[in-house]
MIZA-916955 format. One record per residue (C-alpha): residue in one letter; x, y, z negated. Coordinates in steps of 0.05 Angstrom, whole numbers, plus 32768, in hexadecimal, padded with zeros to 4 digits. Each point is the difference from the previous one (the first is absolute). Layout:
aXYZ...
END
This chain:
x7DC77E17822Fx7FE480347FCFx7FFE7FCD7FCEx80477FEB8010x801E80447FFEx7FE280157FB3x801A7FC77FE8x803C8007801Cx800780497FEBx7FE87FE07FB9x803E7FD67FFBx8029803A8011x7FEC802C7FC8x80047FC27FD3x80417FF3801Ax801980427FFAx7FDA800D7FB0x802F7FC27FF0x803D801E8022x7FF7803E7FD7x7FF47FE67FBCx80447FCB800Cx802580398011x7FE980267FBCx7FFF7FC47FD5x80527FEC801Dx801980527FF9x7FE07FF87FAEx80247FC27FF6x804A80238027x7FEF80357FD4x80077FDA7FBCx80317FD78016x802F803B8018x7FF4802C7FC7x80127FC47FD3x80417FF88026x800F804A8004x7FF9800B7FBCx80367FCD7FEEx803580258035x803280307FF6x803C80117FD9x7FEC7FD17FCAx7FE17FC18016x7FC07FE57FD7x7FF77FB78016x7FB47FF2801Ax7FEF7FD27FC2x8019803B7FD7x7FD580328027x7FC07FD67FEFx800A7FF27FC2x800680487FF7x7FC5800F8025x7FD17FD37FE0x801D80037FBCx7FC880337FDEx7FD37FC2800Ex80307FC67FE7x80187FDA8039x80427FED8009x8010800D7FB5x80357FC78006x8025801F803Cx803B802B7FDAx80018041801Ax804280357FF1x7FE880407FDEx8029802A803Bx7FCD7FDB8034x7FC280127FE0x8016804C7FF7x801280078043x7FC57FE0801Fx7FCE80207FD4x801F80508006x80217FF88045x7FF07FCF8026x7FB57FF27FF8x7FF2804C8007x801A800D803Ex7FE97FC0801Ax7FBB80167FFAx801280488010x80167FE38049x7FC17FDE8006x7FD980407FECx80248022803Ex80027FCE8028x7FAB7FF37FF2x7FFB8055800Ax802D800B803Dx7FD97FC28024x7FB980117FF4x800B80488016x80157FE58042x7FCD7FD9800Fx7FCF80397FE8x802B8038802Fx7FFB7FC88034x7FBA7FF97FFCx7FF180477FFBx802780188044x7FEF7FC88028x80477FEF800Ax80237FBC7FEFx804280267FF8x7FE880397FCEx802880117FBAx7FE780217FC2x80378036800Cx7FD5801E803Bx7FD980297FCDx8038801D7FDFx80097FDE7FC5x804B7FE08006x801B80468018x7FDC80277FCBx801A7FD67FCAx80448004801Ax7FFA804B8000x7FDE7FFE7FB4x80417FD37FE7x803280318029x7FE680387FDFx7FFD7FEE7FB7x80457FD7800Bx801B80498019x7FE3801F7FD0x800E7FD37FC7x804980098019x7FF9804E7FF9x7FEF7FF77FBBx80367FD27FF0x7FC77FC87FF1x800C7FB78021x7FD87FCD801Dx800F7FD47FD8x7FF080297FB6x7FB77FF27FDFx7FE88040802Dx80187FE98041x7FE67FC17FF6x7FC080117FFCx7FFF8045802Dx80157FD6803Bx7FCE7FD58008x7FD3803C7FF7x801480278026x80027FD2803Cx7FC67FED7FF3x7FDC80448005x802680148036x7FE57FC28026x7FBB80087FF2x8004804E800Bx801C7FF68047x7FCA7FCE800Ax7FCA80247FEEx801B803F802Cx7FFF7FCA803Ex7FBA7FF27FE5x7FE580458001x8020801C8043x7FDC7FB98021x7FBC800E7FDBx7FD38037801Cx7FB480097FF2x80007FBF7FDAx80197FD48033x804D7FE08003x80247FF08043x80317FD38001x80278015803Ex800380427FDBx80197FDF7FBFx802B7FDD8027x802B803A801Ex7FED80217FBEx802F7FDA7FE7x80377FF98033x8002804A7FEEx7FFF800A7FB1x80387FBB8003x802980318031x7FFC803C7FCEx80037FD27FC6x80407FE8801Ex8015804A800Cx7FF9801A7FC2x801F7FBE7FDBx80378006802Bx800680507FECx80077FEC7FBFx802E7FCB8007x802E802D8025x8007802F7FC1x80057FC87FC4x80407FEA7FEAx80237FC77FFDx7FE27FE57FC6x7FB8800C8015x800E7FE98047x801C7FB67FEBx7FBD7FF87FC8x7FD180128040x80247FD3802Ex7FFA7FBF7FD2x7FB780167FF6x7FF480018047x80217FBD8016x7FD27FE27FD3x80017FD47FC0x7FD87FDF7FCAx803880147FC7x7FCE802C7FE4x7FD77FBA7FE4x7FF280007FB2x7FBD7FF27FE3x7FEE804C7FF6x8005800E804Bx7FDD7FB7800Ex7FC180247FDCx8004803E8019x7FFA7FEA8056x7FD87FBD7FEDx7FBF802C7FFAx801B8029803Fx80067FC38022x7FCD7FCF7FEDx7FC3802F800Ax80128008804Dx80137FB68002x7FB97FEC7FE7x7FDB803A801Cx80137FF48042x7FDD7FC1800Ex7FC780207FECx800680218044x800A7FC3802Bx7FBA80048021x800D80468013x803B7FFD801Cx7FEF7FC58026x7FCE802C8013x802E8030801Bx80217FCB8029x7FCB80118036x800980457FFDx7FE5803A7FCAx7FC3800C8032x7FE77FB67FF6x80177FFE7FBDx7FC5803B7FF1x7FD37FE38029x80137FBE7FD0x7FF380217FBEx804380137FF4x801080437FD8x803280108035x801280457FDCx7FFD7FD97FB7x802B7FC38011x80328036801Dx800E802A7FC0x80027FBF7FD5x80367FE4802Cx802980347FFDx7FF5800C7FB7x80117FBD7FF1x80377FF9802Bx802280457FE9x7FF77FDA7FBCx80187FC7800Dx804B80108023x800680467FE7x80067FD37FBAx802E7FC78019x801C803B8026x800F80207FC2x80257FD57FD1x80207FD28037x801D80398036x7FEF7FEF8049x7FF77FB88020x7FEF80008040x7FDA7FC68033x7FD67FDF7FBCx7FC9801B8017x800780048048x80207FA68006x7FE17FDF7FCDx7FB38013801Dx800D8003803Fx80207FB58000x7FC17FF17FDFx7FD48017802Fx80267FD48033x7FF37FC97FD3x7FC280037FE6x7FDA80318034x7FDB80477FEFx7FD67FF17FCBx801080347FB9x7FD87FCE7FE1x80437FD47FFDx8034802F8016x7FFA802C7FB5x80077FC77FD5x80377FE28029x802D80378011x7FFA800E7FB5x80197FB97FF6x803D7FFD8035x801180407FFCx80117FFD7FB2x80247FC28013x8028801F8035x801880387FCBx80097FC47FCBx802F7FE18035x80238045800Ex801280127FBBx80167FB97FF0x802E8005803Cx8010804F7FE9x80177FF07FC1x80297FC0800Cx8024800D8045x8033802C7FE0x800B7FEC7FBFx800B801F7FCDx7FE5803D8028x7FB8800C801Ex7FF580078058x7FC380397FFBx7FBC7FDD8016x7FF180348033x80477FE4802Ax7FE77FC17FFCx7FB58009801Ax801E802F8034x80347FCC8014x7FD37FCA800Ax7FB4801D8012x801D802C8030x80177FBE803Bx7FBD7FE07FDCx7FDE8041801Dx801B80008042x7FFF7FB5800Cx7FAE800C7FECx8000803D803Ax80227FCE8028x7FC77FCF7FF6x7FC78036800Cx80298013803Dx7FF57FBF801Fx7FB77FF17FEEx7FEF80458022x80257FDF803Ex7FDD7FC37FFEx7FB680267FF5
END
């Protein structure tokens, strides 16, 4: 019977290894094959044979397929750049969640919990007032890059402010991190809102486009400026798989594991302020990424960070690939903001998934 039940268990895990890697290897292959599509939508149409040849043209394939001058400019400066701009948030806003997942113990946890989306709302709606005060614009060479700066310290600020009021004597709770943040979003909010109520008309219609969310902000400068913001996170995270499986028992086991409980906590959060207070940053808000994409995965797939990094990465920068396809050819020749459209549709995703939980707990 022994003998029977570790084999058994055997299969299982083999079963399961094979599971994980099929799901990986299929959301690489629907990544290509979307980002080859998307990149050919929009308000001029490049045919696929046109977007290959393109593509693989520095290395001399496809040399006979004729391809318009128009259709190379616009895939190369537009197109191409915010193709891999969506995948860069899409990769960032994913692992995060799986990482603020794994740190709280909770299957339904977002990176926004440690302040980071609120702060970097509060960032942008200060510069964009202030900007406005100084009769500068958002969209001049100084707001252009004082945007996504200031968003992006006023994300990691507010996270590290959570940080410090939940650390005391060298040791970080989470519950108090936790309503840490419920508080600094509700201030956040406050004073945003305080601002808000004072800018004018001009200030208030820039700050409500950035919030709902969009990836018009794509060129090839901005592309190198959050691809280090994101990819270190991205690839440091599953660094911390072990841990945070680790975790999965609790932070007492953990210790007794091994684990640098205290350690694993700051580099979380670290990364994670990192990683969204970037895509944060030059993309406004977009909200469920992080909270759908992993926790679908985790349905899928089961616990293990070892696979849910790499893959959330993966599907979630082919959800955002699909989204700004969708954003910037539903309305043609005008663009639906990303942030609608992740709203629209993670949002009955989200409550079909408590749904789900819902009746598992009734059937337990």
């Amino acid at each position: 019977m022994t003998g029977m039940t570790a084999e058994t268990a055997a299969e299982l895990v083999r079963r399961r290894s094979a599971l994980r890697r099929s799901v990986i290897f299929a959301g690489i292959g629907l990544l290509v094959a979307v980002s080859i599509y998307s990149v050919g939508r929009g308000a001029v149409r490049i045919p696929v044979t046109s977007v290959l040849a393109i593509l693989v043209k520095p290395l001399g394939f496809l040399s006979q397929v004729d391809v318009s001058e128009q259709h190379e400019a616009v895939l190369l400066t537009i197109r191409l750049p915010r193709i891999v701009f969506a995948i860069l948030t899409g990769a960032g806003l994913s692992a995060s969640g799986v990482a603020m997942q794994g740190l709280f113990r909770n299957p339904l946890a977002d990176p926004s919990l440690i302040g980071v989306s609120s702060g970097a709302a509060l960032g942008a709606t200060a510069i964009i007032v202030f900007m406005d005060s100084v009769g500068l614009t958002a969209g001049g060479t100084l707001g252009a890059f004082s945007l996504p700066a200031a968003a992006f310290v006023g994300g990691f600020v507010t996270t590290l402010v959570i940080y410090r009021l939940a650390t005391r004597e060298g040791r970080t709770s989470v519950s108090t991190m936790l309503l840490a943040g419920i508080a600094i979003n509700a201030l956040a909010q406050a004073v945003g809102g305080l601002m808000t109520f004072f800018a004018t008309d001009t200030a208030l219609r820039n700050l409500t486009f950035w919030k709902l969310g969009s990836l018009g902000a794509a060129t090839w400068t901005n592309v190198g400026l959050l691809a280090p913001l994101v990819l270190i996170p991205v690839c440091g995270f599953p660094l911390l798989s072990s841990r945070l499986n680790g975790f999965l028992l609790g932070e007492a086991e953990a210790h007794a594991l091994g684990v640098p409980v205290e350690a694993t906590k700051t580099l979380i959060v670290i990364l994670v302020s990192v990683a969204v207070g970037g895509t944060v940053a030059f993309t406004g808000l977009i909200a469920f990424v992080g909270l759908i994409v992993p926790h679908v995965l985790r349905l899928v797939g089961g616990p293990d960070h070892r696979f849910l990094f790499p893959a959330s990465a993966i599907y979630g920068a082919t959800l955002m690939v699909v989204a700004d396809c969708v954003a910037r050819t539903v309305v043609i020749p005008a663009e639906l903001p990303i942030g609608i459209l992740t709203a629209v549709f993670g949002a009955p995703v989200f409550l079909w998934l408590l749904t789900m939980l819902k009746r598992r707990e009734e059937l337990d």
